[in-house]
Wavefront OBJ file of the C-alpha trace (Angstrom):
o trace
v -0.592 -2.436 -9.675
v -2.652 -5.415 -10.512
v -5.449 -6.256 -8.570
v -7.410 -9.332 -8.269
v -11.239 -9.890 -7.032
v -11.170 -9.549 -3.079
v -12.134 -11.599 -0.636
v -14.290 -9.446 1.577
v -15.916 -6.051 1.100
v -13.199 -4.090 3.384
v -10.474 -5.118 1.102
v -12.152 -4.540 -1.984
v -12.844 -0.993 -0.521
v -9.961 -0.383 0.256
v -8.236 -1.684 -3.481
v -10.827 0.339 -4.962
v -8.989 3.741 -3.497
v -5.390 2.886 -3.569
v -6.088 1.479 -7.553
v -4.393 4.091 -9.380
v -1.626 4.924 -7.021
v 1.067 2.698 -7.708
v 4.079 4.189 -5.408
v 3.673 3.387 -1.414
v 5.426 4.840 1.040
v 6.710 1.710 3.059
v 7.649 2.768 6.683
v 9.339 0.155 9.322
v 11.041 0.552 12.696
v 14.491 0.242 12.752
v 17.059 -1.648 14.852
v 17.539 1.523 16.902
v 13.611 2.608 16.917
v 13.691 4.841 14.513
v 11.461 4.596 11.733
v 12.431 4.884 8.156
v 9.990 5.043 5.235
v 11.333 4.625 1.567
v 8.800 4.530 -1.974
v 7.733 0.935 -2.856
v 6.086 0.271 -6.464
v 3.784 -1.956 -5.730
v 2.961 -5.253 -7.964
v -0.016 -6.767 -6.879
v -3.234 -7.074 -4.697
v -3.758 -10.672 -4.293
v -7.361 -12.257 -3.459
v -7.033 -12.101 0.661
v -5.171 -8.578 0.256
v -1.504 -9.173 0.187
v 0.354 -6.493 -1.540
v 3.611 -7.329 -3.279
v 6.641 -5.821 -3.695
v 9.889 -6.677 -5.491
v 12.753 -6.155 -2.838
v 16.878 -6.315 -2.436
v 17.642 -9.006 -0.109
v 20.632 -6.840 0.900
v 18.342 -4.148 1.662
v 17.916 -2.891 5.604
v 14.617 -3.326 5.376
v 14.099 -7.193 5.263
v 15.287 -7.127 9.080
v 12.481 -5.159 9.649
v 9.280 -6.468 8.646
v 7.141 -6.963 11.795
v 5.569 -3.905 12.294
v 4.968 -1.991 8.933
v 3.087 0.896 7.650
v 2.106 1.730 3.827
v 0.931 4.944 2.544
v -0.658 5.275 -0.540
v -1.207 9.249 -1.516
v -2.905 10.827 -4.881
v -3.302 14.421 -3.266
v -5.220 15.192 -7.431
v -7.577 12.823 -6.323
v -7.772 13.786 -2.393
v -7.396 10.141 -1.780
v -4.985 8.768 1.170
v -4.879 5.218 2.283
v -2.584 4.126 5.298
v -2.415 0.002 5.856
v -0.842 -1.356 9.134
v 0.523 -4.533 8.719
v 3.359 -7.265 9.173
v 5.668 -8.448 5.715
v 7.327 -11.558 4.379
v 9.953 -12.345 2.504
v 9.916 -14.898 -0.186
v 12.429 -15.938 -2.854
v 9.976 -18.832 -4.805
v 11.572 -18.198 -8.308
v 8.226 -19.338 -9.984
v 6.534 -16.519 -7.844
v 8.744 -13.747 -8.491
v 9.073 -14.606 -12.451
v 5.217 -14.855 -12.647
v 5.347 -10.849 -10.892
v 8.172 -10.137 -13.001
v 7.662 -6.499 -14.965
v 10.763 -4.834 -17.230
v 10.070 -2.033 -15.210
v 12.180 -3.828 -12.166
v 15.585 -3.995 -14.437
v 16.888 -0.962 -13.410
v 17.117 -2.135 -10.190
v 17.890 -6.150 -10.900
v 19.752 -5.984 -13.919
v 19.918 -10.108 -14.671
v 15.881 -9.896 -14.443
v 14.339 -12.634 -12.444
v 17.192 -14.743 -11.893
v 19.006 -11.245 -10.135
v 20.323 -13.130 -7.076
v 19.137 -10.946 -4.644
v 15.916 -9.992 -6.152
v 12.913 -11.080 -4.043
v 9.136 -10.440 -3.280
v 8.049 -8.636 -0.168
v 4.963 -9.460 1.057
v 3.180 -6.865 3.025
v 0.389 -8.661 4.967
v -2.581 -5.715 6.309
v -4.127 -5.646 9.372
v -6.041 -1.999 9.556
v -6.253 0.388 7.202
v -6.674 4.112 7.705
v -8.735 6.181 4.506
v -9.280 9.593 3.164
v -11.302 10.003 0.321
v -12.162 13.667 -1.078
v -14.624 14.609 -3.789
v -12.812 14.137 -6.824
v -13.194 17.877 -8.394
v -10.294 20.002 -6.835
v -13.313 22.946 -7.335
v -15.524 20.739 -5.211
v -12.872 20.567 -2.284
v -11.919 24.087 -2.522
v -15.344 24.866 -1.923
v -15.163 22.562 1.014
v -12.533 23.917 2.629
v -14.066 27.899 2.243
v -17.663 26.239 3.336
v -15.576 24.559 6.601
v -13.552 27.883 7.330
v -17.239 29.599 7.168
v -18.946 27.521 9.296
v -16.223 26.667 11.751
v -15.975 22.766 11.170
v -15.710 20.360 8.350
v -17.883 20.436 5.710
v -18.118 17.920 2.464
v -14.459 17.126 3.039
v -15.045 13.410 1.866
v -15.221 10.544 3.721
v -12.845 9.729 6.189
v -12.921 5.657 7.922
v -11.054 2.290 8.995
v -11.118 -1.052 8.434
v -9.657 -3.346 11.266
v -8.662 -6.802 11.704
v -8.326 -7.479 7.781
v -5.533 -9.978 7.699
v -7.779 -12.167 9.810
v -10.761 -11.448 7.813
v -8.988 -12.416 4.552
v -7.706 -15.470 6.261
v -11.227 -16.657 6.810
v -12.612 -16.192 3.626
l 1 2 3 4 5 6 7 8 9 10 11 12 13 14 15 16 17 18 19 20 21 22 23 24 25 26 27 28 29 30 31 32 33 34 35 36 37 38 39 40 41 42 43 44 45 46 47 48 49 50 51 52 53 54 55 56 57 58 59 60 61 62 63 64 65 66 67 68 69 70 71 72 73 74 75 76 77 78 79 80 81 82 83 84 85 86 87 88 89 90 91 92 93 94 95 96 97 98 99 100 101 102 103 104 105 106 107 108 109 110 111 112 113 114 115 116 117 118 119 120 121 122 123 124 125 126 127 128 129 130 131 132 133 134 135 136 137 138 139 140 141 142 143 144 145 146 147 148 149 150 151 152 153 154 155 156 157 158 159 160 161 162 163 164 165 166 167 168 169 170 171
């Protein structure tokens, strides 16, 4: 995923962590409330924290799109990220060709001009974070220290960041 300078400090965090994870989990609610979560490769941070996402336009999922959830996950790296947000869908052929990657062909054989091929743009709000020491020797020491003493101990950081589509908007 390319990312781009941030706006604010939050969203730069939070780009820092999810930087070399480049599948997302993207969960929405369905028609019938339940929710359904499917992998997402994601293309790009932009400046006020947009991720995109090439999408099918015949896909459930673009009915969906008001209340959405990503998950990043790099369990080598005990580093979790989980955004809460809204998405969009847009079909600007100049927008989608400057995203385009050969890596999409599989999935929209004519390349950019694939007729139903457009971007999803997932819009955050919160985000959720888990960030372990690196060293897998470093957290297995954690978790023995914790079980020890009863309670967590140098298990990383754990934090939010709230009200970041607004924040982004501002800046």
């Amino acid at each position: 995923m390319k990312t781009v300078p941030q706006t604010n400090d939050a969203l730069a965090h939070i780009a820092h962590l999810m930087q070399d994870i480049p599948v997302a989990m993207l969960t929405t609610v369905e028609g019938d409330g339940t929710l359904a979560s499917r992998p997402m490769a994601a293309l790009q941070m932009d400046a006020q924290g947009a991720l995109w996402f090439f999408t099918d336009l015949r896909s459930s999922k673009v009915e969906h799109l008001g209340v959405v959830n990503l998950s990043f996950s790099d369990a080598s790296r005990g580093t979790y990220v989980s955004l809460s947000g809204r998405g969009e869908i847009l079909t600007d052929r100049s927008c989608i060709e400057a995203l385009w990657t050969p890596f999409a062909k599989p999935w929209f054989p004519d390349g950019p001009g694939s007729p139903n091929l457009a971007l999803l743009k997932f819009v955050p709000d919160a985000a959720d974070y888990w960030d372990a020491p690196n060293s897998k020797m470093v957290r297995g020491f954690g978790v023995l220290a914790s079980m020890v003493a009863g309670k967590p101990i140098a298990m990383g950081e754990h934090g939010s960041h709230t009200g970041l589509s607004s924040a982004a908007s501002v800046a």
